[in-house]
C-alpha positions as CSV (number, residue, x, y, z in Angstrom):
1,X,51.9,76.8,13.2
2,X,48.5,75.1,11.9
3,X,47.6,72.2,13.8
4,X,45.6,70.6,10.6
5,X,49.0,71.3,8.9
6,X,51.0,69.4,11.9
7,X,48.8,66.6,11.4
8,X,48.5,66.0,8.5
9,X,52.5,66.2,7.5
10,X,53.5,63.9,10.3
11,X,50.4,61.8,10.8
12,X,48.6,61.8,7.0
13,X,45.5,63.4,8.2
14,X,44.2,66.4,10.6
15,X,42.0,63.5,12.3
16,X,43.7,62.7,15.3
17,X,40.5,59.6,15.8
18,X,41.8,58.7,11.9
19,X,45.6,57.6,12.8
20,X,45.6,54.2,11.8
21,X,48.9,52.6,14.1
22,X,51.3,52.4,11.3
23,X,50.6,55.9,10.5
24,X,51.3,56.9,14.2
25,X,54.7,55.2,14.8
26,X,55.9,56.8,11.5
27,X,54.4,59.7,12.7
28,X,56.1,59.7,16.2
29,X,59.6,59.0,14.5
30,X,59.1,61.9,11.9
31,X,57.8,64.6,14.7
32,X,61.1,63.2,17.1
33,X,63.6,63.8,14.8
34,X,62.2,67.2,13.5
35,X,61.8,68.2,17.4
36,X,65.5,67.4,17.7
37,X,66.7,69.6,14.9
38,X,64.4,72.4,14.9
39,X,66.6,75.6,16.3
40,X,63.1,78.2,16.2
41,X,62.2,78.5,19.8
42,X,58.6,79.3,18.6
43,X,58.9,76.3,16.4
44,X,60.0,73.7,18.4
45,X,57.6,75.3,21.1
46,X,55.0,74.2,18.9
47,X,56.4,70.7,18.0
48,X,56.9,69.9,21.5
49,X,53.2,70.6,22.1
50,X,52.0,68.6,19.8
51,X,54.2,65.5,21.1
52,X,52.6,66.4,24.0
53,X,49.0,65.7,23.1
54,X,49.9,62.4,21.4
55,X,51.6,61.6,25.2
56,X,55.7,61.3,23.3
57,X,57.1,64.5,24.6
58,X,60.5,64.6,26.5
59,X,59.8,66.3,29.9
60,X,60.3,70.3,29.9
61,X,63.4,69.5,31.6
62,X,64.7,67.4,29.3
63,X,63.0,69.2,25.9
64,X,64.3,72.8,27.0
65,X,67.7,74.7,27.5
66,X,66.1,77.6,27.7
67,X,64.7,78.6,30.9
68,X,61.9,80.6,29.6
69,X,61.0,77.8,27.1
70,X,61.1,75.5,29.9
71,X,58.9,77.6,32.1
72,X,56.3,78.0,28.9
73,X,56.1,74.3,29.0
74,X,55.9,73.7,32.8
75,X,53.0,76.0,32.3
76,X,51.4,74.7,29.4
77,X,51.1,70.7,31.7
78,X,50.1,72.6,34.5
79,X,47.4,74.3,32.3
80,X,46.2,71.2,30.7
81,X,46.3,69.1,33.8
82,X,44.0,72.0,35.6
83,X,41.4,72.1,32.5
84,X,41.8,67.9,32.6
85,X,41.0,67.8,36.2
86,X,37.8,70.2,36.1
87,X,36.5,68.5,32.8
């Protein structure tokens, strides 16, 4: 998935800085719902992630049956939290 694509369909522009508040709650409510429904592992993978950068993700616990989806996302936190730490 395209991350300028992402942003742009749920948030009306690929600048994250640009998301006027209005546009963000829509946003939020949009990407939720198509979390929710997606069935695409790789796809809702890649929806979760970008919940995740605006801080609205469900917990890997919560966001994944799956165990190696779950795992994936347990190791994409522990990742970011690492390169947030030594930034």
């Amino acid at each position: 998935m395209d991350i300028d694509a992402l942003l742009t369909h749920y948030f009306g522009t690929d600048d994250p800085d640009s998301i006027q508040p209005h546009q963000f709650a829509l946003g939020k409510e949009r990407l939720a719902i198509d979390f929710g429904i997606e069935r695409e592992p790789g796809r809702r993978f890649a929806l979760w992630t970008l919940m995740e950068v605006f801080g609205i993700a469900p917990t890997p616990a919560d966001a994944f049956e799956e165990p190696d989806l779950r795992r994936a996302a347990e190791d994409y936190l522990s990742a970011a939290w690492k390169l947030d730490r030594d930034a």
